[in-house]
C-alpha positions in Angstrom: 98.4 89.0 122.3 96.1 87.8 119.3 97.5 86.2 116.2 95.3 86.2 113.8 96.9 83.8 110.4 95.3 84.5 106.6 95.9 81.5 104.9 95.6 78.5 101.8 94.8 74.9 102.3 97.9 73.9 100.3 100.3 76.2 101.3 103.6 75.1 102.8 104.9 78.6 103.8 101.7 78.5 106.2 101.9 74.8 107.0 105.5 75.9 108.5 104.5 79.2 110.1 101.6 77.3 111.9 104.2 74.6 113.2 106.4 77.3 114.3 103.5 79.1 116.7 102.6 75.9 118.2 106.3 74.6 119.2 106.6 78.6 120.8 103.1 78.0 122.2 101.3 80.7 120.8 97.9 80.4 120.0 96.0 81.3 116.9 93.0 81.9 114.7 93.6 80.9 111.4 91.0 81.8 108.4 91.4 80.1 104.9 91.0 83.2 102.3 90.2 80.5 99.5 87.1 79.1 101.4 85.7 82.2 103.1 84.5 85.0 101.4 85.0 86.8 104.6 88.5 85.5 105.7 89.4 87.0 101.5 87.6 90.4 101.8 89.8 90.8 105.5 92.8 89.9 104.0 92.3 92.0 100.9 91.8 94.8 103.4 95.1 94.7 105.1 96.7 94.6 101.6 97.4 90.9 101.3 98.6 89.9 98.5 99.9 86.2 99.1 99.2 83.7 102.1 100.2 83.5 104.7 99.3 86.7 106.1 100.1 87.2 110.0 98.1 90.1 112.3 99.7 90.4 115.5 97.7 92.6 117.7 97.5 95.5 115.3 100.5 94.7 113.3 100.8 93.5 109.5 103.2 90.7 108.9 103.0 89.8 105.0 104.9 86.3 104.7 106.6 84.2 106.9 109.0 86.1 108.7 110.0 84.1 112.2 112.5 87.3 113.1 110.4 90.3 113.0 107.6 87.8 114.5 110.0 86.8 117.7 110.0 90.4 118.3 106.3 91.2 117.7 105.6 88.4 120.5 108.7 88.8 122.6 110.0 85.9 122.3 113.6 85.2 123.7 115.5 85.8 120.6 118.2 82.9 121.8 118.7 82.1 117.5 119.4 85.1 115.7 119.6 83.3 112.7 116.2 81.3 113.0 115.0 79.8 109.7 111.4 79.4 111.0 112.6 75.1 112.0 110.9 74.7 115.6 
């Protein structure tokens, strides 16, 4: 499945989602919506309105939200009270 991340240099909410994909070994394409005109016209387009951003296949995730993206990537959903810590 593609995961495609909108995000900010300095961000920390994206610093951790990014962590959290590579310890579950997910791979990603990440686009920085302060240095591409592009990546900021895309992510204005799916109605972001703060970073990070998450498309999963053809689903929206605004923010950093590690439970609705366990089930997004069926993941084994062992910690039902994950925080986002790998």
């Amino acid at each position: 499945m593609r995961i495609t991340l909108y995000t900010r240099e300095n961000c920390s909410h994206c610093r951790q989602l990014k962590h959290w994909l590579k310890a579950r070994g997910q791979t990603f394409a990440e686009f920085d919506v302060q240095r591409s005109r592009r990546a900021a016209k895309a992510f204005a387009q799916l109605g972001g309105h703060g970073v990070p951003l998450v498309v999963v296949g053809d689903e929206v995730v605004h923010g950093f939200d590690p439970k609705h993206l366990r089930q997004l990537l069926g993941l084994d959903n062992k910690n039902q009270h994950d925080t986002g810590r790998a």
